[in-house]
DRENRORO-280400 format. One record per atom (N, C-alpha, C, O, CB): residue number from 1; atom name; x, y, z. Coordinates in Angstrom, 3 decimals, padded with zeros to 6 digits, m for minus. Glycine has a CB too. Layout:
DRENRORO-280400
   resi   name         xx         yy         zz
    NUM     CA          X          Y          Z
...
***
This chain:
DRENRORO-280400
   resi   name         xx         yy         zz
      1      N    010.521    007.217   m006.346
      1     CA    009.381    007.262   m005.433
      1      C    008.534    008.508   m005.659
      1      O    009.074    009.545   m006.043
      1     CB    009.861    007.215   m003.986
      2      N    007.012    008.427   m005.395
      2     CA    006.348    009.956   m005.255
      2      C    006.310    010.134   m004.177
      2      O    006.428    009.205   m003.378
      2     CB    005.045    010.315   m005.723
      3      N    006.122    011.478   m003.782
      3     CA    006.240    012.465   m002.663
      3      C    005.005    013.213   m002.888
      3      O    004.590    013.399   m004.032
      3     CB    007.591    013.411   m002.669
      4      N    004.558    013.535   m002.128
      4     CA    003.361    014.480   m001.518
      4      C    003.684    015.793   m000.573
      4      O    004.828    016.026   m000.180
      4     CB    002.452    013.531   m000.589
      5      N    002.758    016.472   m000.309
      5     CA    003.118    017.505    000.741
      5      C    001.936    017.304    001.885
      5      O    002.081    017.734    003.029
      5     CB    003.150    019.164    000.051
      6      N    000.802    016.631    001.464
      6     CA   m000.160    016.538    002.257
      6      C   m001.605    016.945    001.615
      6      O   m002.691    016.798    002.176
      6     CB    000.228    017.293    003.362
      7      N   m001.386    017.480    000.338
      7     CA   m002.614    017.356   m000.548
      7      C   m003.830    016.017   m000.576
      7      O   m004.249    015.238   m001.431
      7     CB   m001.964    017.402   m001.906
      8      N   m004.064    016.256    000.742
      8     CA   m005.054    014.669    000.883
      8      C   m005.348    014.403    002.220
      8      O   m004.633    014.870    003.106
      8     CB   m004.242    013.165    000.360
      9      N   m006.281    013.733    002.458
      9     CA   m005.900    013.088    003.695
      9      C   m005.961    011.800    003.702
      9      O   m006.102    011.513    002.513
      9     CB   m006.577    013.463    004.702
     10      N   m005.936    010.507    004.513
     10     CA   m006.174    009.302    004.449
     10      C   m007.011    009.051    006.018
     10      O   m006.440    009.147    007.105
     10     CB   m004.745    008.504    004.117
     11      N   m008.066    008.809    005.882
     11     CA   m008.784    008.190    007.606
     11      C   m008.887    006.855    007.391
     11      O   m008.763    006.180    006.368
     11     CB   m010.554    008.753    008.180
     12      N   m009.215    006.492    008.888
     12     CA   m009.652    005.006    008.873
     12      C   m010.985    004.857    009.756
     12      O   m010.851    004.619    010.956
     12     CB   m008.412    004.006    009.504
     13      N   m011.966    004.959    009.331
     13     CA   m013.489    004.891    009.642
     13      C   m014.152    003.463    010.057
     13      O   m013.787    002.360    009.651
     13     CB   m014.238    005.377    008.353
     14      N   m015.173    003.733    010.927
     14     CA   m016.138    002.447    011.600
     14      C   m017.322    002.609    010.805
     14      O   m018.362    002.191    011.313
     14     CB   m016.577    002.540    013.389
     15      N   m017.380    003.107    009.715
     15     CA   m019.453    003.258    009.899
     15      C   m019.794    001.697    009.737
     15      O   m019.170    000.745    009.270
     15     CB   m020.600    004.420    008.176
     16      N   m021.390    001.892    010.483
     16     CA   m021.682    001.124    010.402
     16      C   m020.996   m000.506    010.654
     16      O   m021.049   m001.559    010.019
     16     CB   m022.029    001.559    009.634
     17      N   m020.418   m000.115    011.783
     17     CA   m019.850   m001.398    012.475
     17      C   m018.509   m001.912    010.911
     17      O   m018.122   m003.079    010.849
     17     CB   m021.628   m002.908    012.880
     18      N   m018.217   m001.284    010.287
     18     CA   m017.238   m001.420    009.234
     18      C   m016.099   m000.801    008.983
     18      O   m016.131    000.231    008.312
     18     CB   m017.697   m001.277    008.328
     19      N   m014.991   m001.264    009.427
     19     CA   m013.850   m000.873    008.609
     19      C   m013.326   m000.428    007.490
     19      O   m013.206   m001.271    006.601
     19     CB   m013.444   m001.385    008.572
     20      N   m012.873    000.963    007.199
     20     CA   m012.645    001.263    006.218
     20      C   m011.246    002.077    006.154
     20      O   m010.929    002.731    007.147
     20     CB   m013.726    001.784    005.831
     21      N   m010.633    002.064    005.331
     21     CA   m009.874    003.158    004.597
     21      C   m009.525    003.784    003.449
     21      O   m009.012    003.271    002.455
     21     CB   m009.167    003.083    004.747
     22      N   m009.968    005.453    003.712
     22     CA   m010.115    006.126    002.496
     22      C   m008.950    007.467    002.218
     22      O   m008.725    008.344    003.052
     22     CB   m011.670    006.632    002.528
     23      N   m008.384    007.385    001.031
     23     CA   m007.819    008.662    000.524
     23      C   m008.312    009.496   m000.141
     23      O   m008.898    009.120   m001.156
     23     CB   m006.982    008.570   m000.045
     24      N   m008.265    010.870    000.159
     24     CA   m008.993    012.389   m000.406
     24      C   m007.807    012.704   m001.094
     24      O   m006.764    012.251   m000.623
     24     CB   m009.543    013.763    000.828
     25      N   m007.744    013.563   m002.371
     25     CA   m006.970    014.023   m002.804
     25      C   m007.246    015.141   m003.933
     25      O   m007.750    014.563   m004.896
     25     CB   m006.360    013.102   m003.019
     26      N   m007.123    016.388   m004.158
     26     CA   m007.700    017.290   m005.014
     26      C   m007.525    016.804   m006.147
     26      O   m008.298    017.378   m006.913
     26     CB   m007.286    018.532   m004.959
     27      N   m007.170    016.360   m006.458
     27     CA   m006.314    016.182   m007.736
     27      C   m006.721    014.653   m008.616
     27      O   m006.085    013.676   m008.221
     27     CB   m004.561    016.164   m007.181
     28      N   m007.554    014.448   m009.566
     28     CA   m007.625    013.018   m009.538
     28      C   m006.775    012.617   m010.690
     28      O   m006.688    011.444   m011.052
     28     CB   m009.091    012.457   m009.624
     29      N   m006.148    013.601   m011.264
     29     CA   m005.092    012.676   m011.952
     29      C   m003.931    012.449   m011.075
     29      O   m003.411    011.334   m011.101
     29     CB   m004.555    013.278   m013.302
     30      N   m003.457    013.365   m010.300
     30     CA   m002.369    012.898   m009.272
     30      C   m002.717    011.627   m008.545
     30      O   m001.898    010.708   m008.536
     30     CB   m002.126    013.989   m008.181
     31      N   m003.941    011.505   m007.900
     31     CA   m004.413    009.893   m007.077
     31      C   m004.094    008.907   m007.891
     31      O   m003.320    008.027   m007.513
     31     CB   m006.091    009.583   m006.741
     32      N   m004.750    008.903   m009.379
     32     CA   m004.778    008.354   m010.563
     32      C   m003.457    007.140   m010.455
     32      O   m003.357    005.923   m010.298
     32     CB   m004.638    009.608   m011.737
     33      N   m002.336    008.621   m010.696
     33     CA   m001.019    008.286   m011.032
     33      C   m000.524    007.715   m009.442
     33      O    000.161    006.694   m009.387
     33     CB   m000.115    009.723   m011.740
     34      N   m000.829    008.274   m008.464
     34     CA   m000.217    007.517   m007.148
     34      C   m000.628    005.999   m007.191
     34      O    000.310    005.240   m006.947
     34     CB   m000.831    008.207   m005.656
     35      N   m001.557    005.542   m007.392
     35     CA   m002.250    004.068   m007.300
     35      C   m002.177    003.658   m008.219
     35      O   m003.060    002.804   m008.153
     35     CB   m003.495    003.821   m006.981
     36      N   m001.624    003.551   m009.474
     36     CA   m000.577    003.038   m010.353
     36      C    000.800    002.653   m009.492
     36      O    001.140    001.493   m009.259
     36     CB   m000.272    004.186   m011.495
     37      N    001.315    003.494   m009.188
     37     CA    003.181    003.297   m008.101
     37      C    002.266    002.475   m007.054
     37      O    002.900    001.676   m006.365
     37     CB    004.335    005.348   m007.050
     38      N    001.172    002.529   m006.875
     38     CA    001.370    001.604   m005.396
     38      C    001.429    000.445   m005.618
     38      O    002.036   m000.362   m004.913
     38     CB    000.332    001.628   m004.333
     39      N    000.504    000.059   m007.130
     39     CA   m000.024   m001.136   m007.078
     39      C    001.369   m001.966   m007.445
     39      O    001.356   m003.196   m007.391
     39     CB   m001.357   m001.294   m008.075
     40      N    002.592   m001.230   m007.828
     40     CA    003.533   m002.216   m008.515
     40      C    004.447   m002.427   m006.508
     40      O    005.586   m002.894   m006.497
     40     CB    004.811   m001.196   m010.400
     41      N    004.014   m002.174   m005.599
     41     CA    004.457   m002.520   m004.334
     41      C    003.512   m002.759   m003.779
     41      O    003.878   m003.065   m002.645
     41     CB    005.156   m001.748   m003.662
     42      N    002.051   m002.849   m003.865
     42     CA    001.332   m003.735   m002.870
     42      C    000.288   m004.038   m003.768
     42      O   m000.251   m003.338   m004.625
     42     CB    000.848   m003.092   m001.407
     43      N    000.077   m005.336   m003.382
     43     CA   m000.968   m006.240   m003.780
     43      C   m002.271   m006.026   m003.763
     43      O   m002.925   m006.825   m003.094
     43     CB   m000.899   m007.181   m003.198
     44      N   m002.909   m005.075   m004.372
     44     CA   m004.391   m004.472   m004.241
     44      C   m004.572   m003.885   m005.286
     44      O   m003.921   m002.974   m005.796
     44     CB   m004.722   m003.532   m003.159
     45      N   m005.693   m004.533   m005.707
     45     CA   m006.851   m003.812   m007.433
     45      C   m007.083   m002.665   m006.589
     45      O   m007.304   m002.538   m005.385
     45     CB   m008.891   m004.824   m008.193
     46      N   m006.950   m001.708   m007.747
     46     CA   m007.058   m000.695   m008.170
     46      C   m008.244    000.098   m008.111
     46      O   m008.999    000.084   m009.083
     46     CB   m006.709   m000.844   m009.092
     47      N   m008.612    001.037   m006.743
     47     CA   m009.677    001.106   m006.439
     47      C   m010.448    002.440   m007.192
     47      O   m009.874    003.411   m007.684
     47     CB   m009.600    001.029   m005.063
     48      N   m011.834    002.206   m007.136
     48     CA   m012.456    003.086   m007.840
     48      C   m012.651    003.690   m007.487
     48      O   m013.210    003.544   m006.400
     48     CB   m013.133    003.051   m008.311
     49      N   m012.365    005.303   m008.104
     49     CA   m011.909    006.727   m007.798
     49      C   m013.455    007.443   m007.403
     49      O   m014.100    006.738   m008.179
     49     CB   m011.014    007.530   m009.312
     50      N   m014.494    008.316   m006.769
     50     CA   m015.111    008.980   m006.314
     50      C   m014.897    010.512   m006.606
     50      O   m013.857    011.158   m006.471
     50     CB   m015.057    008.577   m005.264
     51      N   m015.759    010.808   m006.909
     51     CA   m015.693    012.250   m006.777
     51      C   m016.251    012.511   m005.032
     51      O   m017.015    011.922   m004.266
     51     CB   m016.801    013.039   m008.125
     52      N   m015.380    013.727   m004.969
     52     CA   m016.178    013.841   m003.240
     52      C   m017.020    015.601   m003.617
     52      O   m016.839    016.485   m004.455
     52     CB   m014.376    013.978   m001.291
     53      N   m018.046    015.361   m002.343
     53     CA   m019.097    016.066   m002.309
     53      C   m017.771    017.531   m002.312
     53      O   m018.172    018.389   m003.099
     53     CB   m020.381    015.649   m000.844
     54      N   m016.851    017.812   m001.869
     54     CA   m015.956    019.007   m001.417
     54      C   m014.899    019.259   m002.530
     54      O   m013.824    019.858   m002.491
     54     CB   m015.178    018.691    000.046
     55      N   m015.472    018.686   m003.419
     55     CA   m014.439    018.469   m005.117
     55      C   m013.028    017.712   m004.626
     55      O   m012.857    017.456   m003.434
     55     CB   m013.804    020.448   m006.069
     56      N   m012.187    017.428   m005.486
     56     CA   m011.336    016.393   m005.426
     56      C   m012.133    014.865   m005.582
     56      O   m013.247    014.722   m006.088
     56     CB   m010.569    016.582   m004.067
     57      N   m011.539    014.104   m005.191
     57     CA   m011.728    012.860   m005.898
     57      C   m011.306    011.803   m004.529
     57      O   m010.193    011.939   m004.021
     57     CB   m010.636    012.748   m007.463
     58      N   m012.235    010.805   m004.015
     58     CA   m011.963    010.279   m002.966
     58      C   m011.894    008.691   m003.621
     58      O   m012.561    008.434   m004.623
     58     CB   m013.018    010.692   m001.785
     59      N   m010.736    007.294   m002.748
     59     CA   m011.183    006.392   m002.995
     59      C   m011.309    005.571   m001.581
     59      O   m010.815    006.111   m000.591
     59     CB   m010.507    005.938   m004.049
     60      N   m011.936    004.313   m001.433
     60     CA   m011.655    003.627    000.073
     60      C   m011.695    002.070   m000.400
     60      O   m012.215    001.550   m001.387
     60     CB   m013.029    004.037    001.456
     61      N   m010.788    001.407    000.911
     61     CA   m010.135    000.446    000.424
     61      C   m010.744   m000.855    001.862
     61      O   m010.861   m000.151    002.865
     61     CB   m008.260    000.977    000.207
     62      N   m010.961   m001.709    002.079
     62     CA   m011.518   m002.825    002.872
     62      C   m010.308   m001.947    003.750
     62      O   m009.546   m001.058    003.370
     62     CB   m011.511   m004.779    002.346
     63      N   m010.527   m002.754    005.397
     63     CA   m009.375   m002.557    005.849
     63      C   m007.907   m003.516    006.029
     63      O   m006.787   m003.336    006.506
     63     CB   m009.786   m002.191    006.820
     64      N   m008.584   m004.530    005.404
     64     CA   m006.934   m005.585    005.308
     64      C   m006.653   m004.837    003.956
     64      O   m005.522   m004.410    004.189
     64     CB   m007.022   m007.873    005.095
     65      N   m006.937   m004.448    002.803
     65     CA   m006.038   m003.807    002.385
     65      C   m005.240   m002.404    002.479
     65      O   m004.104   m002.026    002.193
     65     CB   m006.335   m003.959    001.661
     66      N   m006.841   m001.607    003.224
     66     CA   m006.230   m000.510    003.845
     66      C   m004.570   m000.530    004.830
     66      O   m003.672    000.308    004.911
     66     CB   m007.418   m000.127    004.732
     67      N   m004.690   m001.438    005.244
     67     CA   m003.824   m001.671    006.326
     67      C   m002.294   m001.897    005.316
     67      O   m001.292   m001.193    005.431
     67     CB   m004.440   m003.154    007.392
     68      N   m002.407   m002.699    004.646
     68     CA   m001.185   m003.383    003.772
     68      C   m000.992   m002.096    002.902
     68      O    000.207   m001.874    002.733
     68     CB   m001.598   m004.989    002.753
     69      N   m001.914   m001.066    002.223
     69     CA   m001.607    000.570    001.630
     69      C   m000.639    000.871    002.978
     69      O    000.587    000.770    002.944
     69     CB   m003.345    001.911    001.433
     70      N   m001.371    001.237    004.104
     70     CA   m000.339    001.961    004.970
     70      C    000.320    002.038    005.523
     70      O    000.704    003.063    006.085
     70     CB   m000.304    002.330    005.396
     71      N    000.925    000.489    005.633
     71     CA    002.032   m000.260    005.701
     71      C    003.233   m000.202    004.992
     71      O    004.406   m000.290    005.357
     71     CB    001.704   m001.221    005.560
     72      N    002.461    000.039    003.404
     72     CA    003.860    000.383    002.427
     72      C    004.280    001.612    002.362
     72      O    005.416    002.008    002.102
     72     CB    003.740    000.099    000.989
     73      N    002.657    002.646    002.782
     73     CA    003.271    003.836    002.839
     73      C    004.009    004.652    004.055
     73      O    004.237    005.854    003.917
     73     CB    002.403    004.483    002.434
     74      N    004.441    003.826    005.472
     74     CA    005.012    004.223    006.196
     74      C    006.197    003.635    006.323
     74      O    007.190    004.145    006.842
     74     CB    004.418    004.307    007.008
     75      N    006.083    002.198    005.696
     75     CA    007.310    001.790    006.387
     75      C    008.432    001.847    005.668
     75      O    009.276    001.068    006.110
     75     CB    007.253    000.562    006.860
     76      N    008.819    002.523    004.637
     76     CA    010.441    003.079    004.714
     76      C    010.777    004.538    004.516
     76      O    010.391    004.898    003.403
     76     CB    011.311    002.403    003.595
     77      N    011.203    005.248    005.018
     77     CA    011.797    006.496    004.596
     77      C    010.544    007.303    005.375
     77      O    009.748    007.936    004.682
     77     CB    012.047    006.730    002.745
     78      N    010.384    007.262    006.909
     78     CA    009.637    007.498    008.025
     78      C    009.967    008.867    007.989
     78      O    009.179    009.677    008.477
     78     CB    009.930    006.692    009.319
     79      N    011.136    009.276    007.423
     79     CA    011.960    010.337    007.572
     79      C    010.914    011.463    006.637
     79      O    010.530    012.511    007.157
     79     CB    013.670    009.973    006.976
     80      N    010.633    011.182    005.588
     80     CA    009.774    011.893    004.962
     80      C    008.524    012.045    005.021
     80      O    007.959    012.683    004.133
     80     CB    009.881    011.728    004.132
     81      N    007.696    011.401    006.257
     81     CA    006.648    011.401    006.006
     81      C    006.124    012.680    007.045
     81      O    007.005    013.344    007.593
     81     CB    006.149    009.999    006.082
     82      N    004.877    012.966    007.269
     82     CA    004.739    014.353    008.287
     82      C    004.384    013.467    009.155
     82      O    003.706    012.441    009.101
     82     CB    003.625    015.760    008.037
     83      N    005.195    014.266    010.328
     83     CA    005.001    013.776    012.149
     83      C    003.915    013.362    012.442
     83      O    003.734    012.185    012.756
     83     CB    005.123    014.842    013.290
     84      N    002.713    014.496    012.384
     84     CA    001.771    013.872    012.879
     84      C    000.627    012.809    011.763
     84      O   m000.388    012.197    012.095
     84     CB    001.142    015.035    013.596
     85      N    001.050    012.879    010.884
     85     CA    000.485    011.590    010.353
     85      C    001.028    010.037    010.508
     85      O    000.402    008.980    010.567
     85     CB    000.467    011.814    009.046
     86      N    002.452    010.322    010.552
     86     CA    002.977    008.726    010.899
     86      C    002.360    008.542    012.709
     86      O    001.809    007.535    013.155
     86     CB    005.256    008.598    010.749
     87      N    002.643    009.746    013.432
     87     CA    002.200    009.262    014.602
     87      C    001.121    008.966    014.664
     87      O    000.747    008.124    015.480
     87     CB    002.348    009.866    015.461
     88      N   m000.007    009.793    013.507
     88     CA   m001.219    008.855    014.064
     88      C   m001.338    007.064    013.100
     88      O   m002.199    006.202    013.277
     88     CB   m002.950    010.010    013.703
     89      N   m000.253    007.030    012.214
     89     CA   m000.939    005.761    011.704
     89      C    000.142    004.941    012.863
     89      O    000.132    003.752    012.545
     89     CB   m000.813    005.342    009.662
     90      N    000.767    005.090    013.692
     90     CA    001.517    004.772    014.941
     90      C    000.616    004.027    016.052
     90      O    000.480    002.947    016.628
     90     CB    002.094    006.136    015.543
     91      N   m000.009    005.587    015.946
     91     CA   m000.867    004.958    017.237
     91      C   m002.105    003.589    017.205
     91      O   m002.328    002.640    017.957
     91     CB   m001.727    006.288    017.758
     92      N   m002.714    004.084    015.929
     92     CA   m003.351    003.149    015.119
     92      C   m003.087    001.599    014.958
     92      O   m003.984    000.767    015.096
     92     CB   m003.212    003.639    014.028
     93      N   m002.124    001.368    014.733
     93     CA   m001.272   m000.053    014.478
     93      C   m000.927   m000.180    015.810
     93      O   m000.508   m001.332    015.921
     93     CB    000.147   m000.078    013.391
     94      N   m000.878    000.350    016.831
     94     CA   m000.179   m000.228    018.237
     94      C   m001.906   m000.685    018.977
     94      O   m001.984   m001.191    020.096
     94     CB    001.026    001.409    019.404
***
């Protein structure tokens, strides 16, 4: 499995009456290589990488697939993930 420390963030945004979810990450060969491992556990092309205005490299995903990303990425080994990010993708899904 990969592991992170929090080099990123992931939101889930309305603009414009639209659902979205996006990952920030400094690093775009690390994102690169994370969304490779995801895609062999969830069912979603391979989204196209962004540079963001704050450097690093951003991508965003519809939200039915957003949802099925953060689905795989919470639901096993809860144990590793940081508190207040599972609680907020917690609160989110409830």
């Amino acid at each position: 499995p990969i592991f992170f420390d929090g080099d990123g963030c992931i939101t889930v945004s309305n603009k414009a009456g639209k659902l979205k979810v996006s990952m920030y990450c400094a690093s775009k060969k690390f994102l690169t290589r994370y969304m490779a491992e995801v895609k062999k556990h969830v069912k979603i092309k391979t989204p196209k990488l962004y540079n963001h205005p704050n450097g690093g490299v951003v991508f965003t995903l519809s939200i039915v697939k957003g949802i099925l990303f953060l689905h795989w990425l919470y639901s096993d080994h809860q144990e590793l993930a940081l508190p207040r990010k599972l609680a907020s993708y917690q609160r989110w899904i409830n």
